[in-house]
C-alpha positions in Angstrom: 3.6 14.1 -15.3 3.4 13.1 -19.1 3.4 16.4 -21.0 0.9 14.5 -23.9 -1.9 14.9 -21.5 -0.9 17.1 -18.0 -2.2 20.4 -20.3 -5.0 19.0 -22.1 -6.5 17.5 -19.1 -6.0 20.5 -16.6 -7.2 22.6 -19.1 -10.4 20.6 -19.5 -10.6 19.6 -15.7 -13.5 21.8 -13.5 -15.2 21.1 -10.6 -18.4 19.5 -12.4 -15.7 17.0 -13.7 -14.3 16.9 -10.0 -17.7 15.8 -8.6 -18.9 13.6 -11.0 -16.0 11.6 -10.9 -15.9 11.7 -6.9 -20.4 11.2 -6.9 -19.9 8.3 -9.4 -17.4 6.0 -7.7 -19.2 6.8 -4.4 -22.2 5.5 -6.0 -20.4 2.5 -7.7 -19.4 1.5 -4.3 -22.6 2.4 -2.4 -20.5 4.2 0.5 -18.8 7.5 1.4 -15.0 8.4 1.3 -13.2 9.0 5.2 -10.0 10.1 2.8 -9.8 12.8 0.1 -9.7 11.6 -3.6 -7.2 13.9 -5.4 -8.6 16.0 -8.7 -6.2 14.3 -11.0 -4.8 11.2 -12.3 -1.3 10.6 -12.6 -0.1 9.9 -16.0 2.9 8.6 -16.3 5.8 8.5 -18.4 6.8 5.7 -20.5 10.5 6.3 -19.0 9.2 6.5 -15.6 7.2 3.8 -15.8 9.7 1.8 -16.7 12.3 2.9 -14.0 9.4 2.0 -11.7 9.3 -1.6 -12.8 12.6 -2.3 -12.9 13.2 -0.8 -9.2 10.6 -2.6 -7.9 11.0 -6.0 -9.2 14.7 -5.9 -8.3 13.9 -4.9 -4.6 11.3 -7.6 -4.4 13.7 -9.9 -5.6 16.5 -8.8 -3.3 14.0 -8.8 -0.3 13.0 -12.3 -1.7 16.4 -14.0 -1.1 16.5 -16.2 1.4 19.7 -15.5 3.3 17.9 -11.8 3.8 14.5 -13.5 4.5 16.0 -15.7 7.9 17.8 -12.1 8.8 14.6 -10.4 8.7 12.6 -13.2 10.5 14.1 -11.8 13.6 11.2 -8.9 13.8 8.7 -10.9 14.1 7.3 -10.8 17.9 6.6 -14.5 19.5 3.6 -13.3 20.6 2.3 -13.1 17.2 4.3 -15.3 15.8 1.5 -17.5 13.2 2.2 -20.4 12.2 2.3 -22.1 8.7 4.3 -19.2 7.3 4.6 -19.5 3.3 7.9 -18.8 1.4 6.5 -15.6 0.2 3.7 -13.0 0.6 0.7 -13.0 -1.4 0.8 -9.0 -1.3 3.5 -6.8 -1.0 3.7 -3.2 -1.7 6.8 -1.0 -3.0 6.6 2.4 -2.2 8.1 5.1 -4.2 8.6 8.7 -3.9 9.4 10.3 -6.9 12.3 13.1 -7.0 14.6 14.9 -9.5 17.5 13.7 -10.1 19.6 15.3 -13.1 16.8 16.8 -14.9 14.8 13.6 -14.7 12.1 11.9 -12.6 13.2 8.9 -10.9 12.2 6.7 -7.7 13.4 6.3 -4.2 12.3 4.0 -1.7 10.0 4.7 1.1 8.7 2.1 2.4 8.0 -1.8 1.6 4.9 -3.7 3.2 4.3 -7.4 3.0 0.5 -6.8 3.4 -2.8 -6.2 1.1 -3.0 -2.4 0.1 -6.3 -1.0 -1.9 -6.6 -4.2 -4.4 -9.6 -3.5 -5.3 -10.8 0.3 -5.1 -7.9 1.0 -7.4 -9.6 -1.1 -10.5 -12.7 0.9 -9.5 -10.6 4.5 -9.3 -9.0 3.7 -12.9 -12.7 2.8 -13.9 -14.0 5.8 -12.4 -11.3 8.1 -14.3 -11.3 6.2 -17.6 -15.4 7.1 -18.0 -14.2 10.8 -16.5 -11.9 11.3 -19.7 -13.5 9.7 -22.0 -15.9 12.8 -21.9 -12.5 15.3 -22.6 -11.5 15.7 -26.0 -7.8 14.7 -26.3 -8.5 12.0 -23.5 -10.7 9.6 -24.7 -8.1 6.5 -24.5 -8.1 3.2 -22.9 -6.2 4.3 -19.8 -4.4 1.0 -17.7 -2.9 1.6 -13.8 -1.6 -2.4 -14.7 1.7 -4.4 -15.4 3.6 -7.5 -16.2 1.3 -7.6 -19.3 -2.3 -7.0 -17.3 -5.4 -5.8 -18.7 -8.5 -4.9 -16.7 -9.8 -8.7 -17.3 -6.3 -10.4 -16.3 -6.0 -8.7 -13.3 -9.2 -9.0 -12.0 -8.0 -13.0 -12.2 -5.3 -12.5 -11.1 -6.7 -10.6 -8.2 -9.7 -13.2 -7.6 -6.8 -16.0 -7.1 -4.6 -13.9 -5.0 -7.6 -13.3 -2.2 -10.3 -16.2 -3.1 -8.1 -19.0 -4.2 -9.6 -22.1 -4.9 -12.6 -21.7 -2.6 -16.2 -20.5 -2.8 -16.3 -16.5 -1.7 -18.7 -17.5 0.8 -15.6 -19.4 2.5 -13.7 -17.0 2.6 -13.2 -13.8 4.5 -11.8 -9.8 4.3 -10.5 -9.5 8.0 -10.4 -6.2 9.7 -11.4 -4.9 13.0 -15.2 -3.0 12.8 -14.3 -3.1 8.8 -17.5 0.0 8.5 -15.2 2.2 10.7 -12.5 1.8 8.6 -10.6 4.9 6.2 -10.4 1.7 3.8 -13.7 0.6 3.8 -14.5 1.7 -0.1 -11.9 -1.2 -1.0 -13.8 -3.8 1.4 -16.7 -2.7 -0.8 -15.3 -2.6 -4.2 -14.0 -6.2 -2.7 -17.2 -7.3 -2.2 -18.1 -6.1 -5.6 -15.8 -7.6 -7.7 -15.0 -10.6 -5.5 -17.9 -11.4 -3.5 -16.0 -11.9 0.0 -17.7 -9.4 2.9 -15.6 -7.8 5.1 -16.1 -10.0 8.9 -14.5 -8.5 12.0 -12.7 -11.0 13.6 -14.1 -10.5 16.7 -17.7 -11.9 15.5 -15.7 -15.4 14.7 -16.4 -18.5 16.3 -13.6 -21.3 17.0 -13.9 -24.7 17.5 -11.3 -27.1 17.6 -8.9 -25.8 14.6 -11.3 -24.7 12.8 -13.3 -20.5 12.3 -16.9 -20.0 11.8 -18.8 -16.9 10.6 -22.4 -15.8 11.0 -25.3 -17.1 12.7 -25.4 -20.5 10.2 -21.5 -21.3 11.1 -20.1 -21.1 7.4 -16.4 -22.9 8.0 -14.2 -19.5 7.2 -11.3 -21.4 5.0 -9.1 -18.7 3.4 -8.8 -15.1 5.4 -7.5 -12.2 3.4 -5.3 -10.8 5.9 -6.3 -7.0 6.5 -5.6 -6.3 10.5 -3.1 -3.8 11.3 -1.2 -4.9 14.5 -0.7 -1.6 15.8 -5.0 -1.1 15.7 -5.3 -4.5 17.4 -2.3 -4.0 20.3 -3.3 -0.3 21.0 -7.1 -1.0 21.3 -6.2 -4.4 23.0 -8.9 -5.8 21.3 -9.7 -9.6 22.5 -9.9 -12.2 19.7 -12.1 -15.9 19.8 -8.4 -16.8 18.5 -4.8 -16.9 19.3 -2.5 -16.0 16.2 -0.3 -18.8 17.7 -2.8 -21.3 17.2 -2.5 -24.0 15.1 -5.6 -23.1 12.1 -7.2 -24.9 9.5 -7.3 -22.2 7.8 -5.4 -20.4 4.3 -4.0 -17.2 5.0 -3.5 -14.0 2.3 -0.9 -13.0 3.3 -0.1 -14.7 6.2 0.9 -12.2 9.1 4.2 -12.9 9.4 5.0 -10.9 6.6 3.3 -8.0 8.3 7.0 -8.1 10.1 9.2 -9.4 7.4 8.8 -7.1 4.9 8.6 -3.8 6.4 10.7 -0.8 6.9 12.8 -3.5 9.1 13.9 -4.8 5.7 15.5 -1.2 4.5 18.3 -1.4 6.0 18.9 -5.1 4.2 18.8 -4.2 0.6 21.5 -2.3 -1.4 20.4 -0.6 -4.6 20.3 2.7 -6.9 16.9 3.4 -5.6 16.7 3.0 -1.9 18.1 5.7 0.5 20.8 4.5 3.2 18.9 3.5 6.5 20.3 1.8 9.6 18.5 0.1 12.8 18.9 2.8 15.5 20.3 -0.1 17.7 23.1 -0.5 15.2 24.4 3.2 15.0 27.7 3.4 15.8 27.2 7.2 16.1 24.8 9.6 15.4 25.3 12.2 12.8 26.4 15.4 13.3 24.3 16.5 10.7 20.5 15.3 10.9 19.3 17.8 8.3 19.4 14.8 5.9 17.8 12.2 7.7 14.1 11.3 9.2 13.4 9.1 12.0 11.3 6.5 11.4 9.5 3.8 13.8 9.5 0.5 11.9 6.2 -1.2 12.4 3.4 2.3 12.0 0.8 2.9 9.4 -0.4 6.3 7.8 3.4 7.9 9.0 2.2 7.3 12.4 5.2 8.1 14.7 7.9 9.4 11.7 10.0 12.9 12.9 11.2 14.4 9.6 13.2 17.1 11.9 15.0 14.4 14.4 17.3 15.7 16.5 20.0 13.9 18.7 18.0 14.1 21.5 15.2 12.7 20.3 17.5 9.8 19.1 19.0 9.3 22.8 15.6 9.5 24.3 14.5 6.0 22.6 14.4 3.4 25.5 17.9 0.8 24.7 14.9 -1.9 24.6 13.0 0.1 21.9 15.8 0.9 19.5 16.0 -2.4 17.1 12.3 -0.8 16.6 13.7 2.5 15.4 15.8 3.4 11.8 17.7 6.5 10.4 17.2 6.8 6.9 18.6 9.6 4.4 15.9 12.4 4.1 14.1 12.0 0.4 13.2 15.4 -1.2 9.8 15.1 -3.1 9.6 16.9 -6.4 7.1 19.1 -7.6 6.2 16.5 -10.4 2.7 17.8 -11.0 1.8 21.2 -11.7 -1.7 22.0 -10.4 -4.1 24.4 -12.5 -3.2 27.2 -9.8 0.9 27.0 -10.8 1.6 25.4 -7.2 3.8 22.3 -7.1 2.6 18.3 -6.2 4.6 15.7 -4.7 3.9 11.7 -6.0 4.5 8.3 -4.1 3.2 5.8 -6.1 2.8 2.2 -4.7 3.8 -0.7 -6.7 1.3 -3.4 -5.9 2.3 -6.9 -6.3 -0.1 -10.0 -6.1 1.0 -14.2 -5.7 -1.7 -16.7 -6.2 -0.9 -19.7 -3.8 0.8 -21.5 -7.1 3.3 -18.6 -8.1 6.3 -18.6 -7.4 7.0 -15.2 -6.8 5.4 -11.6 -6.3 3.7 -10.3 -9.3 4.0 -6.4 -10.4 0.5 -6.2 -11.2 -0.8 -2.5 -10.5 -0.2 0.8 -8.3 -1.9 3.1 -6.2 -0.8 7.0 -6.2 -0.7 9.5 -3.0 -0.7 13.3 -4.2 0.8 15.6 -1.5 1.2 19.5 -1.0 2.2 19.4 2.7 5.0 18.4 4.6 4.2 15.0 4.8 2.3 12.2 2.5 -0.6 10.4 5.0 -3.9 12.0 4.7 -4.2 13.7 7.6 -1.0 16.0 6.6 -2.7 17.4 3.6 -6.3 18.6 5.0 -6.0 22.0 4.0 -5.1 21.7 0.3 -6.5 20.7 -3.4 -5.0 18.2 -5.5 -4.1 16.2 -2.9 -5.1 12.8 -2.1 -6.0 9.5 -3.2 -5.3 8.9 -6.8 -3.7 5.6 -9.4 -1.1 6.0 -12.1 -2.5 5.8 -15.6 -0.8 5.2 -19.2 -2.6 5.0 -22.7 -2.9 1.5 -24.3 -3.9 0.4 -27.5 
């Protein structure tokens, strides 16, 4: 987006470039990628930039309040209710899509997640591009995807006490179900990496008492960085050596409460420039006459599982009355076409604002981002199979 470098780089940019940079971070990681990784950085702004950090720490602080925090308890299912819940997450994520708005790029709400995103592939991405353009005249900076004052080294600490905290990395654990199988699976190994913790599926745990052991010699699992999607383990009714109501000796990150605190449940709680009007489906007092503007959204989905950017009234009446507190209306956002690809065809940005808290903080940290490039109807992946400069990518600005 930042006209210093869109022309210079997409002028230098060919596929040799493409695949080196895809071959090298496969090879830094040791694995293959299940997702596309986009041809491009993002570069961003400095006026952008900053509208993203303001928005983001404001609606992090608004969702952080704790009149809006007991109101948004309430989505939190007793059967998965965990005990030990903290006052705040240890990840959250602020998702942006960016749009036009009086001849300038600014960001709208999305979506809001109390739960880890790609911590660590996207200091391995931004690695992976810096080497890239350091080879492209006109490019060769020190390019950051970091904020609140973070350099490559800061974060990395920052990161290390966010999912390791005070124990050994032995002790503790990346949780996900069959983690090889997963689309994320390049973080668990840039995890591992740069933090030393494997990924463990929980199913391979052993309980006794209070306490969770991994492996054959029964290393005590202490701290679990928090990675299982709910809607994975309740569709595939997966069986666990655990109940999540069980009292644990052991540290969550995040705890997974926040999976259903801080959701798309909490959009229709905050109030500012940057978020779209949304409303529970249970709390309509009518439906629109016009649904042009709107999509339909399920609260608690992955990937945009489940969301109808056409809704129609009936599709609205047809939710069970027992289903509909699960449901929101939210104003339609229109992407803009913020990059221009090398072929003169349009790409739409949603940038993630990742934020970290170490046990000891106080609050969320604004620490880095993660970038979705999109030339299809929707954002997820699997919307955008059939096109180029789409995909995976991280937000990147010149320092020093």
């Amino acid at each position: 987006m930042d006209p210093r470098f869109r022309p210079t780089f997409n002028h230098q940019i060919t596929p040799e470039r493409y695949d080196w940079y895809r071959n090298e971070l496969a090879r830094r990681l040791d694995c293959t990628f299940e997702f596309r990784l986009a041809e491009t950085p993002v570069f961003l702004p400095d006026d952008l930039r900053q509208r993203l950090v303001d928005s983001a720490n404001a609606i992090v602080e608004q969702i952080s309040d704790p009149a809006r925090l007991k109101a948004m308890k309430a989505a939190i299912p007793e059967r998965w209710n965990t005990p030990g819940m903290d006052a705040l997450p240890n990840f959250a994520q602020v998702d942006f899509a960016i749009v036009s708005e009086g001849g300038r790029l600014v960001p709208r709400l999305i979506e809001l997640q109390g739960f880890p995103s790609l911590t660590a592939l996207q200091v391995m991405q931004r690695d992976a591009w810096n080497d890239t353009m350091d080879t492209m005249p006109g490019l060769a900076y020190e390019w950051s995807c970091w904020f609140s004052g973070y350099d490559r080294e800061g974060f990395l600490q920052l990161a290390k006490e966010t999912i390791v905290g005070k124990h050994d990395p032995s002790e503790v654990i990346l949780m996900d179900l069959d983690p090889p199988r997963q689309k994320t699976y390049p973080d668990f190994a840039a995890t591992k990496l740069l933090f030393d913790v494997d990924a463990v599926d929980p199913t391979t745990l052993t309980k006794r008492g209070k306490r969770l052991f991994r492996g054959g010699n029964g290393i005590q699992v202490k701290r679990i960085y928090n990675r299982v999607v709910f809607d994975e383990l309740i569709q595939k009714d997966v069986h666990l050596p655990f109940d999540y109501r069980d009292e644990l000796d052991v540290e969550w990150a995040p705890h997974p409460n926040w999976y259903w605190v801080w959701s798309k449940y909490s959009l229709p709680f905050l109030d500012h420039p940057s978020v779209p009007r949304a409303a529970f489906v249970s709390q309509l007092e009518r439906v629109p006459k016009d649904l042009r503007g709107y999509v339909l959204k399920p609260l608690f989905s992955f990937a945009g599982g489940g969301v109808n950017v056409e809704p129609t009234s009936k599709d609205i009446d047809a939710i069970p009355a027992g289903q509909r507190s699960a449901w929101c209306l939210q104003e339609k956002i229109e992407y803009a076409p913020a990059i221009q690809a090398p072929d003169g065809g349009g790409v739409k940005v949603e940038i993630r604002m990742m934020f970290l808290r170490p046990d000891d903080e106080p609050k969320p940290i604004l620490a880095q981002n993660l970038i979705r490039l999109s030339r299809g109807k929707m954002l997820g992946v699997d919307f955008n199979k059939d096109f180029t400069w789409v995909g995976s990518s991280v937000g990147l600005y010149p320092v020093g």
